[in-house]
N, C-alpha and C positions, 0 to 999 in steps of 0.2 A: 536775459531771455534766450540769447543763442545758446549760450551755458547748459541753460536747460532743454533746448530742443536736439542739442550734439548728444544730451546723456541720454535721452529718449532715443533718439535715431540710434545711437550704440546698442541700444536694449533691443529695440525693433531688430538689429542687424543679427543679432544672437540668435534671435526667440524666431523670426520670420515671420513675416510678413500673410505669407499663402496659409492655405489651410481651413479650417472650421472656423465658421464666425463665431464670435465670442456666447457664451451660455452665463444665464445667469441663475443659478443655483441658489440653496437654501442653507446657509452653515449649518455645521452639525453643533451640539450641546457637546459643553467645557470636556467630559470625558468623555473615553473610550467606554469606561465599566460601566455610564450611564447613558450611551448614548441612546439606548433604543428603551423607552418605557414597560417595566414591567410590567407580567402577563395580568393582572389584573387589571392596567389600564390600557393595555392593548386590547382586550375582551370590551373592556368600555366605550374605545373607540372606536372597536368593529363589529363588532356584536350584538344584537337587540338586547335588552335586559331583561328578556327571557332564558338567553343562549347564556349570558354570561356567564362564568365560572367565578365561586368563590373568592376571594382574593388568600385563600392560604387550602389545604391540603383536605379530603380529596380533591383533584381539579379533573374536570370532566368537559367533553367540547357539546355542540349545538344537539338538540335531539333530532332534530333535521336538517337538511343543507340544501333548501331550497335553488340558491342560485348553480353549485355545485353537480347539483341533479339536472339541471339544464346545459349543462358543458359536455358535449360528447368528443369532442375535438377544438384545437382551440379556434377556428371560425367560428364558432358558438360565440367565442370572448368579444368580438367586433363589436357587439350591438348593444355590448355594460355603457353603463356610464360609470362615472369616476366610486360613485357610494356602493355601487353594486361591484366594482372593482375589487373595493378596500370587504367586501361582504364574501366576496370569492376568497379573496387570500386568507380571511378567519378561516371560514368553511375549511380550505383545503390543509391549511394547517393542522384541524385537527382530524382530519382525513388521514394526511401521514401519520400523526402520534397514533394512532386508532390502529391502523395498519400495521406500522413495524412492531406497535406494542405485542401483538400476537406471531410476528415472526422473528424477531431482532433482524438487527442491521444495522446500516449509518445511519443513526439517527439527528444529530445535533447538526451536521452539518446540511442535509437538508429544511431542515426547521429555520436556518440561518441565510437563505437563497432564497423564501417562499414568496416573499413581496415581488425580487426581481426576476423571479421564474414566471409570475403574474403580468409583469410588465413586460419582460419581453414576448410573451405568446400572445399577447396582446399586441405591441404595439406591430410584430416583423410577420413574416407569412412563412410560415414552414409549410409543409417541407421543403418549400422554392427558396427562403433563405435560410441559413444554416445557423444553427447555435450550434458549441462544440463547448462542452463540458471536461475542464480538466480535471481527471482523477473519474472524473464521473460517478462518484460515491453519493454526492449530494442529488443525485436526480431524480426520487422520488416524487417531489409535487411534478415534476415535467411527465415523469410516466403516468402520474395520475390522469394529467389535463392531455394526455395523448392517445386517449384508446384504452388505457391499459388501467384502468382504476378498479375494476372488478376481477384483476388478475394477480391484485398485489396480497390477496393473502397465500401465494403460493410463491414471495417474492424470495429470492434465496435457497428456495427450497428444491428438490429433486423436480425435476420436469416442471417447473413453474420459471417464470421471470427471470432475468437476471439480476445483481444489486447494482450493476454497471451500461454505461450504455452499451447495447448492441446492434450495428448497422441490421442485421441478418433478425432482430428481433422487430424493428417498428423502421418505418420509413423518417418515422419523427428523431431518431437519432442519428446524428448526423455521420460521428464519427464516434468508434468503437475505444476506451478506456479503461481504466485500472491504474496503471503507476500515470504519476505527475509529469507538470513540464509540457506535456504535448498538443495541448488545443492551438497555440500561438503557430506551430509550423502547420501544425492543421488545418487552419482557418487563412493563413499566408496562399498555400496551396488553392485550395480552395477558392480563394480571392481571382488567383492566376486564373484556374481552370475554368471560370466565371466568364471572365475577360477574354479571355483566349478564343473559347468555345458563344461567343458573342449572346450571353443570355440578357435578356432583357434587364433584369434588375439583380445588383452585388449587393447582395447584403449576409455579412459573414461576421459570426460575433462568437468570440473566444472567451470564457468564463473560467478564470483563473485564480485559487487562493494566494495568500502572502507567503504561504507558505509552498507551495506549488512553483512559486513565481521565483522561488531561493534556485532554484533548478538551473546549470546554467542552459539547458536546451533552450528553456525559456529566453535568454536573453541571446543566445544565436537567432531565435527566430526576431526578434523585436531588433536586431541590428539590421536584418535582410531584410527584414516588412518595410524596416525607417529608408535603406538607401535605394529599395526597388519601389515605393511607392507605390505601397499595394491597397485599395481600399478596405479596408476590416475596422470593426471594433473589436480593441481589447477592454473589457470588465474586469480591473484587477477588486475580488471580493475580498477586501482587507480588513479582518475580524482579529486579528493579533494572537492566532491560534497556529505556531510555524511547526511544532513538534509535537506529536503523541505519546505521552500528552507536554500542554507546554508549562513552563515553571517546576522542571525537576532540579536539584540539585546539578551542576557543573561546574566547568572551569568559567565559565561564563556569567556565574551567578544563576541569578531564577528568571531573567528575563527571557523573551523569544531568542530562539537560536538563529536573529539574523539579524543584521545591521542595516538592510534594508525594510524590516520590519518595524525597529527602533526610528528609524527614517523615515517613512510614512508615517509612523504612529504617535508622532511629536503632537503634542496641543494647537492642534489646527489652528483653533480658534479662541487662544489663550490672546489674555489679556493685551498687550504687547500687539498682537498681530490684527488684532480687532481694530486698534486702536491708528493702527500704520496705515490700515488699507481705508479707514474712515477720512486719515487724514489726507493720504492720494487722491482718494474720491474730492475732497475738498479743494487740493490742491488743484487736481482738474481743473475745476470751476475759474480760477482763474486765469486758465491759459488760454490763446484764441482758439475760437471753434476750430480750425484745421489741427491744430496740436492733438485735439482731445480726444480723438479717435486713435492715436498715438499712444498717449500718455493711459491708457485704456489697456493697451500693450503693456506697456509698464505696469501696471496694477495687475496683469498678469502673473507678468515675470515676476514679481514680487511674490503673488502668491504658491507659485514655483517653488521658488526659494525658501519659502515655511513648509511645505509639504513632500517635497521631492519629484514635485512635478516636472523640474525641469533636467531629471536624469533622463526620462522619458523623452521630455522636451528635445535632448540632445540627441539621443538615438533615433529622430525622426517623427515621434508622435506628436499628436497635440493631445495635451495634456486637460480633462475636463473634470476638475474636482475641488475637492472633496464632498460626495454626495453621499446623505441620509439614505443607507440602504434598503430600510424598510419604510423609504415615506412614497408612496405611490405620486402624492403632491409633485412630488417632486420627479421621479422615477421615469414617468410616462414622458411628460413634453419633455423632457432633456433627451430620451431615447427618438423619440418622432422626428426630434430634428436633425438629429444624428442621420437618421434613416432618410430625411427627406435631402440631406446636401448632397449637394454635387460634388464634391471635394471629393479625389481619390487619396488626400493623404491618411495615414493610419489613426489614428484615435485609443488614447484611452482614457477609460472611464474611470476613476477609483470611486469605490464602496467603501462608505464605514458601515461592517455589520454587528451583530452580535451570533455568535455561535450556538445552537441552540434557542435562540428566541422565542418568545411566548411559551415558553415552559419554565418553571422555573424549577422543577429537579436538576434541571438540563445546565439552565442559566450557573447552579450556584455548586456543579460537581466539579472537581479540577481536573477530569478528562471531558467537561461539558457533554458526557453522557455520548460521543464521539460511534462508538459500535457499540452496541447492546443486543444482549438476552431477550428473550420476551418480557416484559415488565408491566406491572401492576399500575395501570394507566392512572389512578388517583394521586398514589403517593410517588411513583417512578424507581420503587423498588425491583429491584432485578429478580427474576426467577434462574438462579442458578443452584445447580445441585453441589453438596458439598461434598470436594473434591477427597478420593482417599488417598489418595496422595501428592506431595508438590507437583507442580506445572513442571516441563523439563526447560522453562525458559528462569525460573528461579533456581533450581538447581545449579544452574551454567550461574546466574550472577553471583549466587553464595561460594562458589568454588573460585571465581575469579577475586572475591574478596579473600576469601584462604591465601591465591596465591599472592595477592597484591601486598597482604597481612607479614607476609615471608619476605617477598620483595619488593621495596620502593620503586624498581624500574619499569615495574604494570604499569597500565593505563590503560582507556576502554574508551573505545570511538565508535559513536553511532552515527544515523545518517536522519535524520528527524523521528526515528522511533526508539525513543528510551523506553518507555512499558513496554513496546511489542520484544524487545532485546532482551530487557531484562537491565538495562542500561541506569535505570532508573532507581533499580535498588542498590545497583554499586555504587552509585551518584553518590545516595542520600550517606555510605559512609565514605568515599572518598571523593568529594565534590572538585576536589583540584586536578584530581587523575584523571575526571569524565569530561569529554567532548564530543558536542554535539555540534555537527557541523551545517546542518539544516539536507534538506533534499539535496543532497549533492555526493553520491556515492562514488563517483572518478575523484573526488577532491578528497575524500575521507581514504581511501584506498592510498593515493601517494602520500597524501599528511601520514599515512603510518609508517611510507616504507623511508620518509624524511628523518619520522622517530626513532625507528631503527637504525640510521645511519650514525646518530646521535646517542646509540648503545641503549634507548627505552625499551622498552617489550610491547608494544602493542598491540591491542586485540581488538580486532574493527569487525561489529558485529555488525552484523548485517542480513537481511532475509535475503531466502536463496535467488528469490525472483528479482530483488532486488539487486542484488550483486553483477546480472548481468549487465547491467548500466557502466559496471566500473571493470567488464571483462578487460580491455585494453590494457588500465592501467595493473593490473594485476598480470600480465604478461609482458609488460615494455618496463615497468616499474618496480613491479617483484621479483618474479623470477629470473626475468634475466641476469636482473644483478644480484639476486640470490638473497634476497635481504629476508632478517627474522621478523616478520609480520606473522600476525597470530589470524588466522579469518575463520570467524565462527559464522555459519552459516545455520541460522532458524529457518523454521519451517520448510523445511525439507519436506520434498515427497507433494504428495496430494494436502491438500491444505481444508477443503470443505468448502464452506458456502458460498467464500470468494472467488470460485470457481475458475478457468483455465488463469486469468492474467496474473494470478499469484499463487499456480501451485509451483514448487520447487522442486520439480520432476529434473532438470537437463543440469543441474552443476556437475556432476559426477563424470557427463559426457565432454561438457565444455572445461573442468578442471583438470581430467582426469589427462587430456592430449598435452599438456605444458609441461614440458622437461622442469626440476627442482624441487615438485611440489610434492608433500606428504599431505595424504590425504585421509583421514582416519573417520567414520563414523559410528558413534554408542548404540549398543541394543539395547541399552538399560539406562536409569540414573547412576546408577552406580558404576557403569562404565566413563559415563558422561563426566563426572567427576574426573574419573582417571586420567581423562584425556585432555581434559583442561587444563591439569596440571603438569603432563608429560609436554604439553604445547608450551607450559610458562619454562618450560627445565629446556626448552632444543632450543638452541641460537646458531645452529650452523645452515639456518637454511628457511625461508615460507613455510608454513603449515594450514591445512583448511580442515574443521570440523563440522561436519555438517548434521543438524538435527532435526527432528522433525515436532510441527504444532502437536501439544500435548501433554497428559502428564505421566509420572512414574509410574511404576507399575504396584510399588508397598512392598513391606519386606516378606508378607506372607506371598504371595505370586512367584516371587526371586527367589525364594526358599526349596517352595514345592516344584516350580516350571524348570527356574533354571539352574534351581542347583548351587545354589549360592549357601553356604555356612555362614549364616549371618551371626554374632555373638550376644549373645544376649538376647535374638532373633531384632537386633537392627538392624538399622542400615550404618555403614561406616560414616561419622562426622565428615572428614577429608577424606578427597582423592588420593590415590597413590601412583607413582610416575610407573608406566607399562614400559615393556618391550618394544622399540618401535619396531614398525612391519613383522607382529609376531601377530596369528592368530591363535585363537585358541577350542578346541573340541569340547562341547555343551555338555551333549548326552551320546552315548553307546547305543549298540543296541541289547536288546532283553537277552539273558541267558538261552544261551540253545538256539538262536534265531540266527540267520544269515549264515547257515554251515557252507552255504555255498557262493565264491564270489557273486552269479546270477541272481543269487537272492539277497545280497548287498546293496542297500543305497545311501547316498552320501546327501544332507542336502548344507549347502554352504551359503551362508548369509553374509549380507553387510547390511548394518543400519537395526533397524524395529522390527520387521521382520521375520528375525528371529523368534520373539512368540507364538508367531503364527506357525513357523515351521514348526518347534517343538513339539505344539500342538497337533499338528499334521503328522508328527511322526510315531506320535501316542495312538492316535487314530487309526494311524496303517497298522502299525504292531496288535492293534485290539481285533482288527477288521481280519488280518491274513495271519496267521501262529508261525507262516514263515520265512518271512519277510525280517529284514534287522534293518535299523535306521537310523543311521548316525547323524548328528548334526552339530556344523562348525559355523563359529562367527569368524568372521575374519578380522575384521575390525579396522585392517589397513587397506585400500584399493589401494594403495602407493607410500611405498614399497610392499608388492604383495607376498605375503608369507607363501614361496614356492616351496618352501618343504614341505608344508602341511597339506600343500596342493599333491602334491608329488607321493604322500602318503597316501591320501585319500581316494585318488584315480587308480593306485597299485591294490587299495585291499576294495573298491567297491566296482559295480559294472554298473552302476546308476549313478552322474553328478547332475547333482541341480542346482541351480544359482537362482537367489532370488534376492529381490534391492528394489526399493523406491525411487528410482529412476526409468529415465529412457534407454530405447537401444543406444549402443555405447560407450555404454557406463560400465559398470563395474563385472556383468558376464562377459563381455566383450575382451576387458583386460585377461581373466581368467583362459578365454576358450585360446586368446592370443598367446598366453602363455602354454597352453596345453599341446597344441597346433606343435611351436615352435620347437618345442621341448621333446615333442616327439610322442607324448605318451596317448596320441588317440591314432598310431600309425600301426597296430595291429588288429582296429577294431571292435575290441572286447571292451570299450566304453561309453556310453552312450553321453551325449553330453546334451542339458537344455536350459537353457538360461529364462528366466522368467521374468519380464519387464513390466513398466507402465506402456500399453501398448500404443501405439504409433497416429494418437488419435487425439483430440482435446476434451477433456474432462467438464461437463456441465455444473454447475451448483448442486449442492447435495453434503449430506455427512457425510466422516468421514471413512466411517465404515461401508458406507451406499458407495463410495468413489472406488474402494479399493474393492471392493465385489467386484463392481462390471468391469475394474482391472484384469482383474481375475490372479489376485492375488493374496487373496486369505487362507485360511487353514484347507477350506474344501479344494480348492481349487490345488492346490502342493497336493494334500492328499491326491488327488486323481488324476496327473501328474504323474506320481510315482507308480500309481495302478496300472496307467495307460502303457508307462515305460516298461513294467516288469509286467505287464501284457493279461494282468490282471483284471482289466477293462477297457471299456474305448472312453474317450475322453475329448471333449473340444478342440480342434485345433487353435492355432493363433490367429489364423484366418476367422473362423468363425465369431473369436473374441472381437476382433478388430469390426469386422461388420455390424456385429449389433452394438456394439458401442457409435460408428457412426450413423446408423439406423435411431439411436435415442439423444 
């Protein structure tokens, strides 16, 4: 008997004594793929059998939503009982399908939060206590149940909603989102500024994926929450969903890209563990009553031990799980008691969900339907128009298989987004070469510049927004030491719907300052290609390619626009390795035009762009007979082609520069060079650089974004009228104001 009360007392000294009284929870079923009942008997078990939907295709939601029409705010929710609960979470479920189905958006992962979006507005009091949504993609039912349900068919759209939270949008959002990682220091803060600021009641609750939670920001905050003793809940919503999408081809197999997902996602309640804690339970029984409150501890720690609870357990939380994410049963009193303890230690929650839930196009796609199209709400078919030419995110992965095809020393590192990269089609043919290191862009930036040391070639793709996560390492780590890291930078530029948190406006200005770096961006696919391959052919130094969301332009555009002698009228199969820091001159201008340097303009690109100018310069030539307009891509912002500079200041008294970035970025390097150089020191040249102007971009297409940029063809056009005095034209002032005006 001391035997056993020493290993107990051991167990107790580990796990601790203080904290949240113990919760008695509801195990989840054998799997993960089955824990949550399909949508036909979820409809059964929340839905009259009038509302019900079909059990197979088309599926259709309630013709009314009686208790949802009564929710105007969630004080409305106070006064449900538990059936009218589970009656809301139907409703509102097919509220969002019904909604995003006419706008696209994140779809699957709000569908996968609806129960415990229901429970928490239920059980906490906003806006007095704070939920913080990580990534905040998933917040649709929350903006529903917040005001905001009659505003979601404008959700994503130009002058409508956001797809993310925003403080400045609803007082119901606590804290403002887009990239992962950050509700946990959020909500930490929060916690402090509570306490600090003596408010009556802390209640601060962080909602975080498994794949969110791969982040190490995440786990800075969860060591500083565990040793400051901050009151908050953390909600880890662990659905086994780490990468977009997950189950590509890697070096890792097809499992989630994370070991801590694999560790949480173990057979909770597999045979074996059922069977151990049945037997603790028993063993209990016969210790004396003072042990058993003890040994209670123990049947804890134990189940720590089969879940991973007590990694948490160690960094300071109390660990309360594994809980049925969509069982309301369950959901409510485990959260009521959470909110009514006294306890200021941290907490966390784990969820088992399903992603996508109660749908089943959602359930059974292997991106679980993640962002979508507008889509045909019966069967969950996508309304997408067919593209005329590839995406520039396929392009980039067929060119990196070319070079990988030529060299064994490629290899392709992403940071949880293989689809968005293009990661995923070079996976599927070299699955040993592809790494996906999960949400963790500072750890995928040194693992390249590691590989590099080790003579690989690595090419760490990564979005431009996202990249700034791993600025540091890409200046302490690459460039300093010079290392051949390949960084491909997607979605460059303005991005559309996802509006400011991931458009890729500022790489150009934050890469463009770091001594070592070549920095090269495509006007074309067919550029794109070239420089894929000019990146796998340089090993004497970093390179960054940056591109922007979208697709090709087709060999007929490239033909007629740019001037391209395509053979056969295609496009080349492979790249072919460029001049580095060469640019190169598009179009001239028309015979007989520009006799006089004054009636000379020059307009100089980097990036996509370029179409627009061409176009712009066709337009001026049509509009003025004498007026000439040349137009240069540059293609390198580093090392910048000064000859070509140097030519073009000497035969034109107009340069314009135009780039899908911010102030400086790539007109800046130009005018720095023009300045120095000496060539605007007699005045006979006008110089203007054309930016993303100095303001943050709302949701919208992508065309809508680069308007009120004031960056398409009209705008270069009149531009160049304004400079050659041709007309008057906007200033940048004016641009910049009604842009913060809308």
């Amino acid at each position: 008997m001391m035997m056993i009360m020493k290993v107990a007392a051991g167990i107790v000294a580990i796990v601790g004594l203080q904290g949240v009284s113990s919760f008695t929870t509801t195990p989840l079923r054998t799997s993960t793929t089955t824990a949550a009942p399909r949508t036909s008997q979820l409809l059964a078990e929340q839905g009259s059998g009038t509302n019900a939907s079909p059990p197979g295709p088309p599926y259709s939601g309630p013709a009314v939503k009686p208790i949802l029409d009564s929710i105007s705010f969630p004080t409305d929710m106070k006064r449900l009982d538990m059936a009218q609960l589970k009656q809301l979470a139907y409703e509102l479920r097919w509220e969002t399908l019904e909604a995003v189905s006419k706008t696209g958006g994140h779809l699957s992962s709000s569908l996968g939060v609806n129960e415990l979006t229901v429970a928490l507005h239920y059980v906490f009091d906003m806006p007095e206590d704070d939920i913080i949504w990580d990534v905040s993609h998933q917040c649709y039912p929350h903006k529903i149940l917040t005001g905001r349900r009659f505003k979601m068919s404008g959700l994503r759209q130009s002058g409508g909603i956001s797809g993310f939270c925003k403080r400045k949008e609803s007082e119901y959002d606590s804290f403002g989102a887009g990239h992962s990682s950050t509700s946990i220091s959020a909500a930490q803060g929060m916690s402090i500024g509570k306490s600090m600021m003596g408010k009556r009641q802390n209640n601060c609750i962080a909602v975080i994926g498994d794949g969110a939670i791969t982040g190490g920001m995440a786990y800075e905050a969860m060591n500083s929450a565990g040793y400051l003793k901050n009151r908050m809940i953390v909600v880890l919503n662990d659905n086994g969903q780490v990468s977009l999408p997950t189950g590509t081809p890697s070096a890792g197999g097809v499992v989630p890209a994370s070991q801590l997902s694999t560790y949480t996602s173990n057979l909770l309640v597999s045979k074996p563990f059922q069977d151990f804690r049945s037997f603790a339970k028993s063993f209990n029984k016969l210790l004396p009553e003072g042990i058993q409150g003890v040994n209670k501890r123990v049947d804890e720690y134990v189940r720590g031990l089969a879940t991973g609870g007590t990694l948490f357990e160690e960094l300071g939380f109390y660990y309360v799980g594994p809980v049925d994410g969509h069982d309301l049963d369950n959901l409510v009193p485990i959260l009521e008691k959470l909110r009514d303890s006294p306890n200021n230690k941290p907490v966390l929650l784990h969820l088992k969900t399903t992603k996508g839930y109660g749908y089943p196009p959602a359930e059974a796609a292997s991106d679980r339907m993640h962002g979508v199209a507008k889509f045909n709400l019966g069967t969950g078919a996508q309304f997408k128009s067919k593209p005329t030419a590839p995406s520039l995110t396929s392009v980039f992965a067929n060119a990196l298989i070319d070079a990988a095809t030529e060299d064994r020393r490629v290899v392709g590192i992403t940071a949880a987004m293989p689809g968005g990269t293009g990661m995923d089609i070079f996976g599927r043919r070299f699955p040993k070469r592809t790494f996906d290191v999960g949400i963790a862009e500072q750890h995928a930036v040194t693992m390249a510049a590691g590989m590099a040391c080790e003579g690989l070639k690595p090419f760490c793709a990564i979005y431009s927004t996202f990249m700034q996560r791993g600025y540091d390492q890409v200046v302490h780590d690459v460039a300093i030491q010079n290392l051949p890291v390949r960084m491909v930078l997607d979605r460059a530029g303005l991005v559309g719907n996802d509006g400011p948190t991931h458009h890729g406006v500022y790489d150009l200005s934050y890469m463009g300052c770091i001594p070592n770096l070549i920095i090269m961006a495509p006007s074309d696919e067919i550029e794109l290609k070239n420089m894929i391959m000019t990146q796998a052919a340089y090993d004497d130094g970093p390179t960054v390619c940056r591109y922007p969301r979208g697709t090709g332009y087709g060999p007929e555009t490239l033909q007629d626009l740019f001037g391209y002698k395509l053979e056969d009228g295609q496009i080349p199969a492979k790249g072919e390795i460029i001049p580095m820091g060469k640019g190169r001159v598009i179009r001239r201008p028309g015979a007989s035009r520009g006799k006089s340097k004054k009636d000379r303009v020059c307009i100089l690109t980097i990036g996509t762009r370029l179409h627009e100018a061409l176009v712009a310069a066709k337009e001026v030539e049509e509009q003025d007979p004498t007026l000439g307009v040349t137009v240069a891509d540059a293609r390198f912002m580093k090392p910048l082609d000064v000859d070509m500079v140097r030519q073009l200041a000497d035969e034109h008294s107009v340069m314009i520069t135009v780039e899908e970035g911010s102030i400086g970025g790539f007109g800046d390097h130009v005018l720095h060079f023009l300045t120095l150089d000496g060539l605007m020191d007699d005045g006979d040249l006008k110089f203007r650089p054309m930016v993303i102007p100095d303001a943050l971009f709302e949701a919208g297409s992508q065309h809508e974004q680069y308007d009120l940029a004031g960056l398409n063809a009209e705008h270069i056009r009149g531009t160049i009228l304004r400079l050659t005095k041709r007309k008057k034209a906007p200033q940048l002032e004016e641009v910049e104001e009604q842009v913060s005006r809308d």
